[in-house]
N, C-alpha and C positions, 0 to 999 in steps of 0.2 A: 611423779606427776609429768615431769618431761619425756618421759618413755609411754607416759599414754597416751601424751598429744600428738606423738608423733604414729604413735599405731593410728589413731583417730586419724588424723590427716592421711597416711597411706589408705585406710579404707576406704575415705570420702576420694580419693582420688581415682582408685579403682573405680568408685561407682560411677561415679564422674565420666571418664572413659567410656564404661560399660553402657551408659544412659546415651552418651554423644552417639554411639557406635551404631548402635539401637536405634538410635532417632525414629526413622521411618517406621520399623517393624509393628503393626497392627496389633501385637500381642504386648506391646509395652505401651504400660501409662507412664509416656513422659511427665505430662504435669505435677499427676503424685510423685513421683519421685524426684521432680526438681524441688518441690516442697521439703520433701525429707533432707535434702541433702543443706537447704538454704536452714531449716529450723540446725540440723547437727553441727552446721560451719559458723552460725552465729554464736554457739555454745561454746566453741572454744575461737571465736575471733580469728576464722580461716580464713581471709581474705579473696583468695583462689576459689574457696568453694561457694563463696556468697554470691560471685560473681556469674559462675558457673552454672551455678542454682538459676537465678536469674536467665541467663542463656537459654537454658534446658525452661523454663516457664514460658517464654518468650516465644520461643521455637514452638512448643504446644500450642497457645494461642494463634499461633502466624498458620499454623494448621487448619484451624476450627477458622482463617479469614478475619479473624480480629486483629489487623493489622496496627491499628491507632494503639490501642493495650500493648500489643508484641513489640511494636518501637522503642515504646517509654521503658521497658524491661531490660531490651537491646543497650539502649544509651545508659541505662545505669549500670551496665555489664561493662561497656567499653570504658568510663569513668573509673572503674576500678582494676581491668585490665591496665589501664593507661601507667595508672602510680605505683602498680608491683612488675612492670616492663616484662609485662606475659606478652608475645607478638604472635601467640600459634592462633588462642582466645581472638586474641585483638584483630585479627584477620579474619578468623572467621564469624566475629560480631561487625564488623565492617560489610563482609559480604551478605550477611543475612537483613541488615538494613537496607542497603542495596536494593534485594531482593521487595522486600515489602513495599519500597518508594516505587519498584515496577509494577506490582499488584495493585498501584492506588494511582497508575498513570503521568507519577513524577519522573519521567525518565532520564531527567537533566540529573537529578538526584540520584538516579539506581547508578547511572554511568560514574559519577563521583564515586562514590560509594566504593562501586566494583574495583574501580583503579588503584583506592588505595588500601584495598582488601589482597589485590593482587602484587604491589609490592613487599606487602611483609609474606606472605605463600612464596615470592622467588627466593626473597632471601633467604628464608628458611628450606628450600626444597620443599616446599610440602606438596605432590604430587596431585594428590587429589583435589586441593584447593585450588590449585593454578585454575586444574581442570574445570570446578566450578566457576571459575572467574572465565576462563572463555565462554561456556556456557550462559554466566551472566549479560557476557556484551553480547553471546548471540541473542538471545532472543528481544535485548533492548533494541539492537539495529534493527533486528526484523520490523519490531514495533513502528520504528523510524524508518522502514523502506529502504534499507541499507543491505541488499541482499548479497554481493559480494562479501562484505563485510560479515554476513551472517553466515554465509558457507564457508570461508576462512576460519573461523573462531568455532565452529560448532565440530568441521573436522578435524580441529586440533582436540577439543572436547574427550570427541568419540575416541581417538587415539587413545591419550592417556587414560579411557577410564577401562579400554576396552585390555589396556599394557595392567592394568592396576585388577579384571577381573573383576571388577563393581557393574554389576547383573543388572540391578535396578536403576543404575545410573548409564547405562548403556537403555536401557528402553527408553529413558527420558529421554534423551538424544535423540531415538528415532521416533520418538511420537512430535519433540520439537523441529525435525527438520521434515517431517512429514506436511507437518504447517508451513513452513518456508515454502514447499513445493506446490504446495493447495494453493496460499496465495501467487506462486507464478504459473499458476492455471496447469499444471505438471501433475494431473490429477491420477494416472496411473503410479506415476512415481511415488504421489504422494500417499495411496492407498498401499502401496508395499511396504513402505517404510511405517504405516499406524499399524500395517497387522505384523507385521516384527514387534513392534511395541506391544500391540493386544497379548498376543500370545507369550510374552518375555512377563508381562503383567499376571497374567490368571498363571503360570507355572510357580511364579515366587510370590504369590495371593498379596500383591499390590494392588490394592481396590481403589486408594487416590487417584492413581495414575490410571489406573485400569478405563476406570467411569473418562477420565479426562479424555484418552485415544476411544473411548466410541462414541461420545459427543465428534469428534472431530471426523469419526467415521461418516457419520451422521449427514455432514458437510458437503460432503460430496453423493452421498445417497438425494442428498436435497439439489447439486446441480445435475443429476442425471435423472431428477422426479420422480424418484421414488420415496412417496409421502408416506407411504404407508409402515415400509421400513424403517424409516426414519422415525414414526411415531414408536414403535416398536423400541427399538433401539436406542431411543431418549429416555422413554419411561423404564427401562432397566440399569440405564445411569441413575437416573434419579430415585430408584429405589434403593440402592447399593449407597448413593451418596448421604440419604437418609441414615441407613441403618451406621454411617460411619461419621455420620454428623459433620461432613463437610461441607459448610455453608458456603463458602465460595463458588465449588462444581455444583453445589445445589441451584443457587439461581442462575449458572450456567445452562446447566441441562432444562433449568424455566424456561432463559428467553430462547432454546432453540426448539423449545416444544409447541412455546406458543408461536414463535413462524411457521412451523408446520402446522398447525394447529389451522392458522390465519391460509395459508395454500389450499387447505383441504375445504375452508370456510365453515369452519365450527370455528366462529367469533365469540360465542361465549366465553369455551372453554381456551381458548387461545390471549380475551382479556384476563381473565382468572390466574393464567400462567406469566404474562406480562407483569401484574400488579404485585405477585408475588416473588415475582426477580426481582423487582423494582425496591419493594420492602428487604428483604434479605441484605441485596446491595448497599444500599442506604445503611443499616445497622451495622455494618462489618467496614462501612466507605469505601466500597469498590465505586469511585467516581464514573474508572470507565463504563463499566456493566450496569450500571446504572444508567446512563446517559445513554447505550446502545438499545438497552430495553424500554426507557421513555418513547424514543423515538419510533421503534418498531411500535408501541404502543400507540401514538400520535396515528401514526400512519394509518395503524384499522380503525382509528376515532374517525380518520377523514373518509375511508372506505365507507363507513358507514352513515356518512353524512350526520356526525357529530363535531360539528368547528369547534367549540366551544372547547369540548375534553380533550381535541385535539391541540389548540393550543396552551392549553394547561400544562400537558404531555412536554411541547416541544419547548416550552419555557425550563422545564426541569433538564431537559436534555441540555439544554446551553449554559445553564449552571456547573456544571459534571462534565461537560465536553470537552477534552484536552488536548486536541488533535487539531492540525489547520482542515486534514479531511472529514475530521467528524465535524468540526464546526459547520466547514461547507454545505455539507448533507443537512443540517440541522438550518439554517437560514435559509437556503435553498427552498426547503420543506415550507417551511415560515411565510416566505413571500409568495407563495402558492396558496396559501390559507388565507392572507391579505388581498391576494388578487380576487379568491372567489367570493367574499365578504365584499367588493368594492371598496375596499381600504386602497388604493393603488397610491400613494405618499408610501403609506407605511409599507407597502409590497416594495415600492426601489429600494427603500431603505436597507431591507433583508435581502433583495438583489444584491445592491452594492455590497454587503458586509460579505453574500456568497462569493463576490468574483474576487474580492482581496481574499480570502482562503484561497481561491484558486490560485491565485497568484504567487501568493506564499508556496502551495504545493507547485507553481513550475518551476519557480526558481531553483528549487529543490533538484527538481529533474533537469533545468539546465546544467545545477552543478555537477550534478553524477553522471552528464553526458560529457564534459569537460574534464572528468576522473578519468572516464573509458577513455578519452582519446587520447590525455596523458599516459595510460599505460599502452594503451598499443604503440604508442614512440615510445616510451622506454623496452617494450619487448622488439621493436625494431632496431634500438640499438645495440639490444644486446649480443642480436642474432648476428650484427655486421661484427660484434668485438670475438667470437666466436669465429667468425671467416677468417677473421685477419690471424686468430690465435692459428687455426687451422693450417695457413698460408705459412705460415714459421715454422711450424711442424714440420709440416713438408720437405722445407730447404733446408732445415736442419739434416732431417733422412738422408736428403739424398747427397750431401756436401760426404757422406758413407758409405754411399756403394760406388762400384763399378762403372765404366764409360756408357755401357749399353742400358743400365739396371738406369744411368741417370737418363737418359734419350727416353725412355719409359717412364721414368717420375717426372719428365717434362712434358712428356705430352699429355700424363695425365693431370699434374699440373694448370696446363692449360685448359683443359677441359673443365676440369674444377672452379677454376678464374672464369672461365665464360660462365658457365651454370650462376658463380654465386653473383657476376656482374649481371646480369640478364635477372635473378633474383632481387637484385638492392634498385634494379630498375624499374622492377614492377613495383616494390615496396615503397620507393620514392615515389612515383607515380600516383600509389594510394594514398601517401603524406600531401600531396602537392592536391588530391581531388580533395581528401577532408578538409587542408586549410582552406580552399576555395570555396565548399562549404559554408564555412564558417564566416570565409569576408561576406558572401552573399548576403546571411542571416543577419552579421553585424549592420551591413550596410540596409537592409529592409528597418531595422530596430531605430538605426540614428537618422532613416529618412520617414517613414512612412509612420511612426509613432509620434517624431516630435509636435506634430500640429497636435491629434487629437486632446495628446495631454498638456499641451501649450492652452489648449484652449479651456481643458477640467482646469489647470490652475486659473487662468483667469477669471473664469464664474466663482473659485473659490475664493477669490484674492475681493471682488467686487463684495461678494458677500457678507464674506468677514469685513471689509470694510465702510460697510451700511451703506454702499452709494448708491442700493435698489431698494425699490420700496414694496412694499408685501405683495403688492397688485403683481408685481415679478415676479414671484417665488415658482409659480409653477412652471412659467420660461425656461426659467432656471435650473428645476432640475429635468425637465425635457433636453436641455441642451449636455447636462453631465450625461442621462442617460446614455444619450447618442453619442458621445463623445467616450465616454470611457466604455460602451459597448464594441465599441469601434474597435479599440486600445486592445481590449481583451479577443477579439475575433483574430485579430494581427496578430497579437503574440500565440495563441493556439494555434493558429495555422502555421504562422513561420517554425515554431515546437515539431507540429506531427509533420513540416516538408521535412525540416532539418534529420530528424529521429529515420524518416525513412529514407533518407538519401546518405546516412551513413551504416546502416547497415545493410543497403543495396538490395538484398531479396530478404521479402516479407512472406513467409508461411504463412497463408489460411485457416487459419484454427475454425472449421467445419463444424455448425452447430443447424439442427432446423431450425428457421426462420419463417415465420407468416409476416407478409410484407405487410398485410395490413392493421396487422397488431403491432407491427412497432412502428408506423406510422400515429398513430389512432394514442398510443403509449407515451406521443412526443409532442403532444395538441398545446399540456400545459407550458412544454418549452418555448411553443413559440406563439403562444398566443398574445405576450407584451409586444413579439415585431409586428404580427399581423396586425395588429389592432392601430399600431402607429403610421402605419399605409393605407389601414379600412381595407383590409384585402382578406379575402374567404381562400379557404384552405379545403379542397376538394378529395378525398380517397377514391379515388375508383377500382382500386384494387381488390381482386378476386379474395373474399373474406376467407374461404378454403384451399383457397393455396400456399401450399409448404414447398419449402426447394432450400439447400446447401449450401450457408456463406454463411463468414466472419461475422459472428454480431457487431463489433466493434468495429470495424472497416465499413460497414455497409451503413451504422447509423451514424460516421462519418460524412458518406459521400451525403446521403439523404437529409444531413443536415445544411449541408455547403450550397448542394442545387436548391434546397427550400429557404435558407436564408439569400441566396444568391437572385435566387426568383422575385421575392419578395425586396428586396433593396432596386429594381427595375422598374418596380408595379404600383403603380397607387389606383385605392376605389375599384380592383379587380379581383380577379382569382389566380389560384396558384393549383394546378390538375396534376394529380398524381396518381398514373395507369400503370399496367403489367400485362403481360402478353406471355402467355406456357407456350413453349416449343418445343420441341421433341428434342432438342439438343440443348437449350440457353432457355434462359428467362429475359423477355424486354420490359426494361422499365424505364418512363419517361415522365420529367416533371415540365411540364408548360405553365407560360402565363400570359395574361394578356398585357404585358408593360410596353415596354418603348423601344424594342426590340434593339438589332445590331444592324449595322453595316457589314458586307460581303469581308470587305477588308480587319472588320474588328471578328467575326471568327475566325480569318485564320491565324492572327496569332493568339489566341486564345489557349491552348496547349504548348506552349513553345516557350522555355525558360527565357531564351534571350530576346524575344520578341513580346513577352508578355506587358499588358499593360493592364492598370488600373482606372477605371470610370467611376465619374461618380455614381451614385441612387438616386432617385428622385426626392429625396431629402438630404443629398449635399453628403452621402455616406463614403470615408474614407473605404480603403482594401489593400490590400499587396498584390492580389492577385493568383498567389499562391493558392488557394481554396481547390483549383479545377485541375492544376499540378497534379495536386495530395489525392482528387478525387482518381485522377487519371494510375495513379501509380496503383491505387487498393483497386481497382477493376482491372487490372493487368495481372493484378496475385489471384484474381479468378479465373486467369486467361478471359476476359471479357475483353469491349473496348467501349469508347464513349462517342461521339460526333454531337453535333449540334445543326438546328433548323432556326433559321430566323430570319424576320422578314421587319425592316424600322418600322416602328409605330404600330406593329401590329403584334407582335411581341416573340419568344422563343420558347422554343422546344428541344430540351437536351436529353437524347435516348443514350443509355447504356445497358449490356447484357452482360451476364452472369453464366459460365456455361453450369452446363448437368456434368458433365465429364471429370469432376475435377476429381 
């Protein structure tokens, strides 16, 4: 009997193996065969294989996106891992949990997870798990905007899998860093790296991954509009993800069918593809995917001038929302649905809940600008410990040659000491301009913020403490509005001076632009300021003119001169023209407010002469706004001036050239 169990056990072990090994392969039913192996290990009370079993069930489910089932399988695998002290199992049930908490938007939980899926993978050597464990932090960071972090871990990744010969895990890699690069707008780069993936896919007939990189192909077919391919190209994801029954890439390839779907305005068939992500999602609990397709839903509900389904939509998105960004997006949306219903309580309210996500998302970005300038001091001092190593070298050499060979290691000696002096003095130099930076920014934060939010706590403190009577309430939140609108302009702008005064030159990332579409684009953003001035908002720009700039730098400046315009103006307008040149574009925003003094434009562009006025509602500033605008019209080679005349108001032109 003991010479059968143990044949028995080596079998189940072998299969065992042979089933892990297999996992991916299209031509194996893991399921069945975790079944078989869990029914023959409970028959002789195999502990390893029960476990095992489990794993291998788990792992099939987490396949098919039934991640809630695949956990409960996982955790009962690691329980029994745990009391027969298996750490190969235990590590990689650690990392497949991980995994699923990323699938379902828990990413505080994947990062747990992975960490301690990757210390039992060191201890053991186990090559490829490490590997997947970089892998895993890569693409959590990504999730979390941690791109350094994500190119660190993912080329460690690639390395060992590409040292280990694992084919299929080498395309994952390049279809996951292909994303990385998609999201840092690196969209050449990013298409090299999916069609390495594509083609590593259809050679080793991985259709999971395959369908996943031309969804993502797709992505970029959709920022270069081409809809057509794009539909093309989703509908043969979604055929392939069909015939392999992966529900997760299935209502993937929905919601990007139905954003193209919604570009080309076949809204029919674009809700049809929404409502069906949405379902999928939901049954499998992919919170994110779900919350991303509400919203893209919401948003054709509003296109189409349905509020109602629209807020339906955006109520489900903020259940499922997991993100400070996606939140934002989702309130944001919200109080734009409040404002056209004449809800305006219930519109600040989802204002407000938008700028605390934003705020949560700078903070974020202040920290990672404060990581960047810790390493560039740490790589500045490393370079000085390297001189000095260099410097010893030297004297060592030459304390061994000859009288002459030394007169020659001295004076090249010297030269070397000038070179790296005149080096550690520009590098000081850059150390001495960052911190100065930085006191600027600090000192803009501890002077120009403390009133506005001195004053949001005081209305909060009165409130909470009943000492206003309801006849107030609307005072009251007019006064937060403008007080923490305030708050949030200052910290934006102090952000994008700070971000581009230290990385000194800003590249133009070149896209066409119709000025009057992304004016006309930007009506709902500012139509809570105008309205709080009573001031009309004019386009008079040529509806068929296209010309080359920075989307994002241009609806920068256009936001700074139209908020800047409107904080001057009350009961007027706000004129915003364009002028085609044979060389430049001119565009100018006028209004009729309370114009300037001779004296208050010239310092106006001038860091150390700048100052702050108030608005005709008592509005704080930094100042910073016309800095920021001046800096992104100079990455156009353009320039800015201004015209103004007190009490009759201003006119600030800036160009754009054609040359760039």
């Amino acid at each position: 009997m003991s010479s059968d169990i143990d044949i028995n056990i080596k079998t189940l072990d072998d299969l065992i193996s042979q089933a892990y090994a297999n996992r991916k392969a299209p031509s194996q039913n893991t399921s069945e065969i975790a079944e078989e192996i869990i029914k023959h290990s409970v028959s002789i009370s195999y502990a390893k294989g029960i476990a095992s079993g489990y794993f291998l069930k788990g792992y099939a489910l987490s396949e098919n996106s039934d991640y809630f089932s695949a956990r409960s399988l996982f955790h009962g695998a690691v329980s029994i891992f745990e009391k027969i002290n298996d750490e190969i199992w235990l590590a990689r049930s650690y990392y497949i949990i991980g995994a699923t908490h990323y699938y379902t938007g828990e990413f505080d939980k994947a990062l747990e997870f992975n960490s301690l899926s990757f210390d039992l993978h060191l201890k053991n050597n186990d090559k490829e798990g490490i590997a997947l464990n970089y892998n895993g932090w890569a693409i959590t960071y990504m999730e979390l905007g941690d791109y350094p972090a994500t190119i660190e871990n993912s080329e460690k990744a690639l390395s060992i899998f590409k040292e280990l010969n694992y084919e299929s895990s080498i395309a994952m890699m390049y279809n996951n860093m292909g994303t990385m690069y998609y999201r840092l707008r690196d969209y050449d780069k990013a298409l090299e790296l999916y069609n390495c993936s594509k083609e590593m896919c259809e050679r080793l007939n991985n259709m999971t991954l395959y369908t996943l990189t031309l969804n993502n192909i797709s992505l970029i077919y959709t920022h270069q509009e081409k809809h057509e391919q794009c539909v093309q190209i989703n509908l043969e994801a979604l055929k392939i993800q069909r015939e392999i029954n992966n529900k997760r890439g299935e209502a993937n390839s929905l919601g990007k069918l139905g954003g193209t779907y919604t570009e080309l305005n076949l809204n029919d068939k674009a809700i049809e593809c929404f409502n069906e992500s949405i379902k999928i999602c939901n049954t499998i609990g992919d919170k994110k995917g779900e919350s991303l397709a509400s919203l893209d839903l919401g948003m054709l509900y509003k296109k189409l001038n349905e509020p109602l389904k629209a807020r339906t939509c955006v109520e489900n998105a903020l259940k499922t929302a997991s993100t400070p960004n996606h939140l934002a997006g989702c309130h944001l949306f919200y109080s734009e649905l409040f404002e056209e219903a004449g809800e305006y309580v219930k519109s600040l309210e989802q204002y407000k809940l938008y700028n605390e996500n934003v705020l949560l998302q700078s903070d974020e970005q202040l920290k990672n600008l404060k990581l960047l300038f810790e390493d560039k001091k740490k790589y500045l001092s490393a370079m000085h410990k390297l001189a000095l190593l260099k410097r010893e070298s030297d004297a060592l050499s030459e304390k061994n040659s000859a009288l002459n060979e030394l007169n020659q290691q001295l004076n090249l000696k010297n030269n070397t000491l000038s070179d790296t002096l005149n080096t550690l003095r520009s590098q000081s130099s850059e150390i001495r301009r960052i911190n100065d930076i930085n006191t600027k920014i600090l000192s803009i934060l501890a002077h120009d913020l403390r009133n506005p939010l001195g004053i949001v706590q005081q209305v909060i403190s009165m409130y909470i403490d009943k000492v206003i009577d309801q006849e107030m309430i609307d005072e009251i939140f007019k006064e937060l509005q403008k007080n923490s609108t305030a708050a949030l302009n200052m910290l934006n702008e102090v952000l994008h001076w700070g971000t581009s005064q230290v990385e000194k030159e800003m590249a133009a990332d070149l896209v066409n632009i119709n000025l009057y579409n992304l004016i006309e684009g930007k009506r709902n953003e500012f139509s809570l300021l105008l309205k709080s001035k009573n001031n009309i908002l004019e386009n008079l720009c040529d509806e068929n003119s296209v010309f080359k700039a920075d989307s994002n730098m241009l609806s920068v400046i256009m936001r700074n001169l139209i908020v800047n315009a409107n904080k001057f103006t009350r009961d007027g307008k706000i004129i915003v023209n364009s002028i085609n040149d044979t060389n430049f574009v001119q565009v100018t925003v006028s209004d009729t407010g309370i114009g300037m003094k001779p004296t208050q434009v010239q310092r106006l562009f001038n860091w150390e002469t700048r100052e702050s006025s108030e608005g005709t509602s008592g509005e704080k500033g930094t100042g910073l706004g016309l800095l920021l605008c001046s800096e992104f019209i100079r990455a156009h080679n353009g320039k800015i001036w201004v015209e103004s005349e007190q009490n009759k108001g201003s006119s600030f032109h800036f160009t754009i050239s054609k040359n760039l």
